[in-house]
C-alpha positions as CSV (number, residue, x, y, z in Angstrom):
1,X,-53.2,27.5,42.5
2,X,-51.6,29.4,45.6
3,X,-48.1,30.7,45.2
4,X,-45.9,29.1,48.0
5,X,-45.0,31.1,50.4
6,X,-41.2,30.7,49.7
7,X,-41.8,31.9,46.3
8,X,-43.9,34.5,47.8
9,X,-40.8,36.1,50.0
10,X,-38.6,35.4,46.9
11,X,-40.4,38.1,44.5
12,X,-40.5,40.8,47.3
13,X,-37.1,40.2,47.7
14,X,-36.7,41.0,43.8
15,X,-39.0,43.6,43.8
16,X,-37.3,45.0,46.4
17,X,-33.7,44.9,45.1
18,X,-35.3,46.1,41.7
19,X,-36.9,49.0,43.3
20,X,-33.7,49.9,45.1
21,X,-31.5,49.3,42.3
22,X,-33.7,51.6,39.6
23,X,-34.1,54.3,42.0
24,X,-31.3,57.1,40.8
25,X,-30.8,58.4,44.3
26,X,-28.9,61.3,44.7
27,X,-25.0,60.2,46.4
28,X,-21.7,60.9,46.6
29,X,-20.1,59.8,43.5
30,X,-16.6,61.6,42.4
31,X,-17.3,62.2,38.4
32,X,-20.8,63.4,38.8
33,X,-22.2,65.9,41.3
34,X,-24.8,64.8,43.6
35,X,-27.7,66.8,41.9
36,X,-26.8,64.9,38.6
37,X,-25.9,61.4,39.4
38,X,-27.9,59.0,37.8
39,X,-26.6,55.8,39.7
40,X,-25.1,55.2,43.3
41,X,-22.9,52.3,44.4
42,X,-25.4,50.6,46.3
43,X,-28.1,50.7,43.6
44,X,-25.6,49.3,41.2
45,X,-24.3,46.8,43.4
46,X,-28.3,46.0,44.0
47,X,-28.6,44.8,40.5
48,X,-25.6,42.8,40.6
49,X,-27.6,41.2,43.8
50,X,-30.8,40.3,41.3
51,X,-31.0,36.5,40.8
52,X,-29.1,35.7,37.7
53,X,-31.9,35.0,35.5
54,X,-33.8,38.0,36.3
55,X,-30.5,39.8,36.2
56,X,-30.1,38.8,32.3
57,X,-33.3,38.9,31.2
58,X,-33.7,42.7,32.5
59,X,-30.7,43.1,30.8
60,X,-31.6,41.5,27.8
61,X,-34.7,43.5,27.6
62,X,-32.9,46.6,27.7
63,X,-30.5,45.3,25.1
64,X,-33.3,44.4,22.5
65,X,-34.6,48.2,23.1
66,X,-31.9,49.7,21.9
67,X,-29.4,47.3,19.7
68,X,-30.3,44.2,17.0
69,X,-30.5,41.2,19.6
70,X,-28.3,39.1,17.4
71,X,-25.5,41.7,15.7
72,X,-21.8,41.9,17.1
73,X,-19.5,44.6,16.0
74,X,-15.8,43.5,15.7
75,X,-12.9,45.5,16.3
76,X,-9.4,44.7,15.8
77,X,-6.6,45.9,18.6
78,X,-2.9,46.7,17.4
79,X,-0.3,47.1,19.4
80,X,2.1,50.0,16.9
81,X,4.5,51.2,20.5
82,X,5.2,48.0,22.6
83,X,6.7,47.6,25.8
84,X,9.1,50.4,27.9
85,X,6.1,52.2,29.4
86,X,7.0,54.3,33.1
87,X,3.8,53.4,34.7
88,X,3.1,50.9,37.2
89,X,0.1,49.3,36.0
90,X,-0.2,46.2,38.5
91,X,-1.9,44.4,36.0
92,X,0.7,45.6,32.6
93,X,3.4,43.3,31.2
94,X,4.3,46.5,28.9
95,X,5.9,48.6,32.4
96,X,9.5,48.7,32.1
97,X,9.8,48.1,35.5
98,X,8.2,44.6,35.3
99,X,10.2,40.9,34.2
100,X,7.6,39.6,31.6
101,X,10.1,39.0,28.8
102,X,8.3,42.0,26.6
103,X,11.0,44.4,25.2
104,X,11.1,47.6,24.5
105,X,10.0,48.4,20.7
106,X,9.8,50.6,18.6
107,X,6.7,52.7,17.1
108,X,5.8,50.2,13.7
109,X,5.9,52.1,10.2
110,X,2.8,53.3,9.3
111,X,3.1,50.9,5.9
112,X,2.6,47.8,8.4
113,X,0.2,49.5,10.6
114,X,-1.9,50.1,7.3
115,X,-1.0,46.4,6.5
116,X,-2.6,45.0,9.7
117,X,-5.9,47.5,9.2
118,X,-6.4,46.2,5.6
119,X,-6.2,42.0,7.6
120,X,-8.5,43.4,9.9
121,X,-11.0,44.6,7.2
122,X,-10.7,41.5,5.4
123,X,-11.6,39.7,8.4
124,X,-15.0,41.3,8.9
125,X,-13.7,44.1,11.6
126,X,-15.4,47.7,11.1
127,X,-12.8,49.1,13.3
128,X,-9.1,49.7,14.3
129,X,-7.8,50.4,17.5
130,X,-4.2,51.6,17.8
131,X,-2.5,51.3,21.1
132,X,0.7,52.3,22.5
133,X,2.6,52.1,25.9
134,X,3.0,55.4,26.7
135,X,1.9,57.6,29.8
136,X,1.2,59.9,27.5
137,X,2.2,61.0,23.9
138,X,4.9,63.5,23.6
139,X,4.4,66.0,20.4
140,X,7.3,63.8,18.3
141,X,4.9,60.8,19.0
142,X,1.9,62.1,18.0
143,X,2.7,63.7,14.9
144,X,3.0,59.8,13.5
145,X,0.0,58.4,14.6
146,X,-2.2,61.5,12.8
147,X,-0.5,60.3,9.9
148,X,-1.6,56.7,10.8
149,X,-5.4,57.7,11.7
150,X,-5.7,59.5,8.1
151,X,-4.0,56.3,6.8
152,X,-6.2,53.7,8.5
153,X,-9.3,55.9,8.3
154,X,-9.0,56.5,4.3
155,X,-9.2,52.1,4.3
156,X,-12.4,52.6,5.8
157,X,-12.7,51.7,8.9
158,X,-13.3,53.2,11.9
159,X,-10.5,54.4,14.3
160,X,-9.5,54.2,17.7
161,X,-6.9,55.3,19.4
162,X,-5.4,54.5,23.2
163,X,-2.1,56.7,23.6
164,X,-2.2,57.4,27.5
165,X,-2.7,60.6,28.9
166,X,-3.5,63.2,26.8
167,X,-2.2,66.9,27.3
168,X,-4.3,69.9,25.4
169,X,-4.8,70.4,22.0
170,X,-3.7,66.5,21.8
171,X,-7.3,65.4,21.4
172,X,-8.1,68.1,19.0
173,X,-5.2,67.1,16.7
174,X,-6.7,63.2,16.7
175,X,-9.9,64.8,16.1
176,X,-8.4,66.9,13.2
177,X,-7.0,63.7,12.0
178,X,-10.4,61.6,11.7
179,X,-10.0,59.9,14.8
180,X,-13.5,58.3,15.3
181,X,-12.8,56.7,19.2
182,X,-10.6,57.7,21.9
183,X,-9.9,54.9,24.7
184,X,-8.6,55.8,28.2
185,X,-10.2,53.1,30.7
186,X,-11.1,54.0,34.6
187,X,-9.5,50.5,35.6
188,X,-11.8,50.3,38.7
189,X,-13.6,52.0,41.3
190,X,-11.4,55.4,42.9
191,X,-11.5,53.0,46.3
192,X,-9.3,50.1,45.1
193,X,-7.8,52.2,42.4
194,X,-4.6,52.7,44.6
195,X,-3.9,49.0,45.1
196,X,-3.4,48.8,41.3
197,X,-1.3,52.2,39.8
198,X,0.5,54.6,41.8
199,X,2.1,56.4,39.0
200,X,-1.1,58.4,37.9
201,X,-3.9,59.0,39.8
202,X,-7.7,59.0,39.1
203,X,-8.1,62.5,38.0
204,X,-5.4,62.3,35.3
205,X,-7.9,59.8,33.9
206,X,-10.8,61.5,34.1
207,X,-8.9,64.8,32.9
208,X,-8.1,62.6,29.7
209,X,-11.7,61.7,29.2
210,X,-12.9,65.5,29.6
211,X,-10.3,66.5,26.9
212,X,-11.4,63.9,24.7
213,X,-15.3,64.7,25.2
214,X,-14.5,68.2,24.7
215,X,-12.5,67.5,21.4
216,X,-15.6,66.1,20.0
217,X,-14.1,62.6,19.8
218,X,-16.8,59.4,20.7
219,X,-15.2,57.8,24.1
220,X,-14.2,54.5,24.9
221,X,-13.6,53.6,28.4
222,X,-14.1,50.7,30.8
223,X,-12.3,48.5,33.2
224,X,-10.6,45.1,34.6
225,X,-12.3,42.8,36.5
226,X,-11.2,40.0,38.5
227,X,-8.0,42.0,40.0
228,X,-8.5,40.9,43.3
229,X,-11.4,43.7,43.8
230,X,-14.6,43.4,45.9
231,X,-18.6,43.1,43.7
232,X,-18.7,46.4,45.7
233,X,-15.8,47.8,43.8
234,X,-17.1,46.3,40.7
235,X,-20.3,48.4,41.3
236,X,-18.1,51.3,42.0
237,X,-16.4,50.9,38.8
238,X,-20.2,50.8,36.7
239,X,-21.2,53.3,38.6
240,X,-18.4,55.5,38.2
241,X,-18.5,54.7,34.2
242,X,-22.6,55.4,34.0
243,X,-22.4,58.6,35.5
244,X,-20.0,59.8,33.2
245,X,-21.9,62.6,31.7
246,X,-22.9,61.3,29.0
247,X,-22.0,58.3,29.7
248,X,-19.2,56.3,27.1
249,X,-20.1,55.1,23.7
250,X,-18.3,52.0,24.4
251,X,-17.6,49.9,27.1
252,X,-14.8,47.7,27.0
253,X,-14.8,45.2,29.8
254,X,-11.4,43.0,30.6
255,X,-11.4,40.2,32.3
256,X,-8.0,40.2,33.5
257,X,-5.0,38.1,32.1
258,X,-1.8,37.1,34.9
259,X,1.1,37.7,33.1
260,X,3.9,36.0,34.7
261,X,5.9,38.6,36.1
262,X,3.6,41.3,37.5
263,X,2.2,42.2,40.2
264,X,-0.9,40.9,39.8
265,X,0.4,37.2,39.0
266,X,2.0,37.3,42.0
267,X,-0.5,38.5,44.4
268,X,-3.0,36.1,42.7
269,X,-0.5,33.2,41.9
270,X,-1.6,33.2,38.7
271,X,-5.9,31.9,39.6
272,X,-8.4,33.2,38.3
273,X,-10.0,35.7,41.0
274,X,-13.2,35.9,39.4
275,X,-15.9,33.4,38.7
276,X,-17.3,33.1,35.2
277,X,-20.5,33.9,35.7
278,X,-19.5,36.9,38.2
279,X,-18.3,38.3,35.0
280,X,-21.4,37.6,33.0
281,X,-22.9,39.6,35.8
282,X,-20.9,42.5,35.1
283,X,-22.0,42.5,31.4
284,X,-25.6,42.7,32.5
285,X,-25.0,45.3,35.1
286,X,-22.9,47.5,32.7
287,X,-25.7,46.8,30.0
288,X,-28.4,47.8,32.6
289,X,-27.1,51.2,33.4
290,X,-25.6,52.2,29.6
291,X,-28.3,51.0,27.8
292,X,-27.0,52.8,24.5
293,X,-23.5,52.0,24.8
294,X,-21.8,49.1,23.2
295,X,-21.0,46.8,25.5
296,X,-17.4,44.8,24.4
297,X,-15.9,41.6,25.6
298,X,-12.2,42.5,25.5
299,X,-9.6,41.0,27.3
300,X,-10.0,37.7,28.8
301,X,-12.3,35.8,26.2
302,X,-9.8,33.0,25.6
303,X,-10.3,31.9,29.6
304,X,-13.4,32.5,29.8
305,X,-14.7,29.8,27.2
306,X,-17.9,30.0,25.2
307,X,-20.4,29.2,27.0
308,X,-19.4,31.8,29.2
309,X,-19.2,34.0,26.4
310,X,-22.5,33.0,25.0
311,X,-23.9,34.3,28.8
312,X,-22.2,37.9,28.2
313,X,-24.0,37.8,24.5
314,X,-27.2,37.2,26.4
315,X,-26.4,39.4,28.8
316,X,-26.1,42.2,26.4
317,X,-22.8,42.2,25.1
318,X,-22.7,43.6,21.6
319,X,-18.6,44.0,20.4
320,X,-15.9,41.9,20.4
321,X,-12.1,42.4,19.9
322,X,-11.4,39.9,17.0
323,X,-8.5,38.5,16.0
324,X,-5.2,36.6,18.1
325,X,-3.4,39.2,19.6
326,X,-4.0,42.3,22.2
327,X,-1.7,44.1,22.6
328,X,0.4,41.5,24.2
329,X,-1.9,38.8,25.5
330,X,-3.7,36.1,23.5
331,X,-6.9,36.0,22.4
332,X,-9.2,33.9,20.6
333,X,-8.3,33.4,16.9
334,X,-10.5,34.6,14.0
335,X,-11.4,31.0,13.3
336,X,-12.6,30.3,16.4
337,X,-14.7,33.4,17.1
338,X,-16.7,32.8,13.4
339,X,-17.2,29.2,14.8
340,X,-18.8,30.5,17.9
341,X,-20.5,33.6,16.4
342,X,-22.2,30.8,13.6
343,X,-23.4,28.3,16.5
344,X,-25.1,30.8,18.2
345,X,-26.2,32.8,15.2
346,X,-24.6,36.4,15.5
347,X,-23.9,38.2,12.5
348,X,-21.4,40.9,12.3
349,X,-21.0,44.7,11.7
């Protein structure tokens, strides 16, 4: 049987976006240098181009080499410093300068931070992530979060940390501790980066990220999508992630939550700026150029739904943040994760 025509222009259309979008041409891309970067912008934002099917069963096919198809790791989030933070995080109900009706706390005692990491355990989560709203740590703060990692990590689990930015030696003493996982997320691409925080600029992240590489400590770092950005920024922000050298261990991506009060809700009005299966795109594309890295649906999963979830699984998504609370938005509860997890037959680590 002859292939249509149509269908004829169709694959060497694919073929060509494939072949553009594999090729790691050298470019201008701020965290690597030109001789080293192993994706551009455009050949990222050529995959998120691919026809959706053959955009998640490439990815798919890179997920199955490297990760069990149908295993989910779950980590639970804490917020133990709420609230009161200087920055200006467009997206953050937790800036002091912003009306969301979250106060100002006070860092929890370790006893009920070591509470909350045994729940988590006893929920099926492998590891703990601490956060607080900070720009940074000052020495006073840190000295009670080591005491917290050693505490968590003796429950065994692992343990993650997201304190802001980190000055030197700061890493090392989180290292010292047992830290396991240091988060610090890009946001988005450098080019839009501007229209979100003011307060810090790119570099400080990156700086964070070198300290914490350096220190020995695994990294955890991703993004926000649906901020209003362009798939062009998007791609920036993958690309900008990939070429991280080497590239993070995990990948959290956030699919952002208006929180009345911010920015954000009122530049978007409080809709959704992204379509669903935009976002299971950016899964795929994310799983396509950090093939090793675990891939985690993080903020966002309540609006999303699960059959939109169920896409990112197929798409290569491989973590979860479990249980009903991040740091101050919803999330799914535990219940209703081990529903989903069970219909579409996922077991856990």
């Amino acid at each position: 049987m002859s292939v249509p025509p149509s269908a004829e222009r169709m694959n060497a259309s694919v073929d060509q976006v494939a072949d553009s979008a594999t090729r790691a041409i050298a470019g201008a891309v701020p965290v690597a240098s030109r001789a080293s970067a192993r994706w551009t912008v455009d050949a990222v934002e050529a995959l998120f181009a691919l026809p959706f099917t053959e955009l998640l069963h490439r990815a798919q096919t890179v997920h199955r080499q490297h990760h069990a198809p149908d295993t989910v790791q779950l980590s639970t989030l804490l917020s133990i410093k709420t609230g009161g933070c200087s920055e200006d995080c467009g997206y953050c109900p937790q800036a002091a300068r912003y009306q969301t009706g979250v106060e100002n706390e006070a860092l929890l005692a370790q006893d009920v931070v070591v509470a909350a990491a045994r729940a988590a355990k006893a929920a099926g989560a492998s590891r703990f992530c601490m956060g607080a709203a900070w720009r940074g740590p000052k020495e006073r703060d840190l000295a009670p979060v080591l005491d917290m990692v050693r505490a968590v990590k003796a429950e065994g689990l692992e343990t993650c940390c997201t304190l802001g930015m980190l000055k030197d030696g700061q890493a090392q003493a989180l290292k010292d501790a047992g830290l396991d996982y240091y988060n610090h997320n890009l946001d988005t691409a450098p080019e839009f980066y501007g229209d979100i925080v003011t307060t810090r600029d790119y570099r400080d992240r990156l700086d964070t990220l070198e300290r914490v590489r350096e220190a020995g400590i695994n990294v955890c770092c991703g993004g926000i999508v649906g901020m209003g950005e362009s798939r062009r920024a998007r791609a920036g922000l993958i690309a900008q992630l990939a070429n991280l050298d080497p590239y993070p261990e995990s990948v959290p991506i956030n699919h952002l939550v208006q929180v009345e009060g911010t920015p954000l809700h009122d530049r978007l009005g409080g809709e959704a700026a992204l379509a669903p299966l935009e976002f299971v795109r950016t899964i795929a594309v994310a799983r396509l150029t950090m093939p090793k890295a675990m891939v985690r649906l993080s903020a966002g999963r309540r609006e999303l739904g699960d059959a939109a979830q169920a896409l990112c699984f197929l798409a290569g998504a491989n973590s979860i943040f479990y249980g009903d609370r991040l740091l101050t938005t919803g999330n799914p509860d535990v219940d209703a994760d081990r529903v989903l997890l069970s219909a579409l037959g996922l077991a856990t680590a």
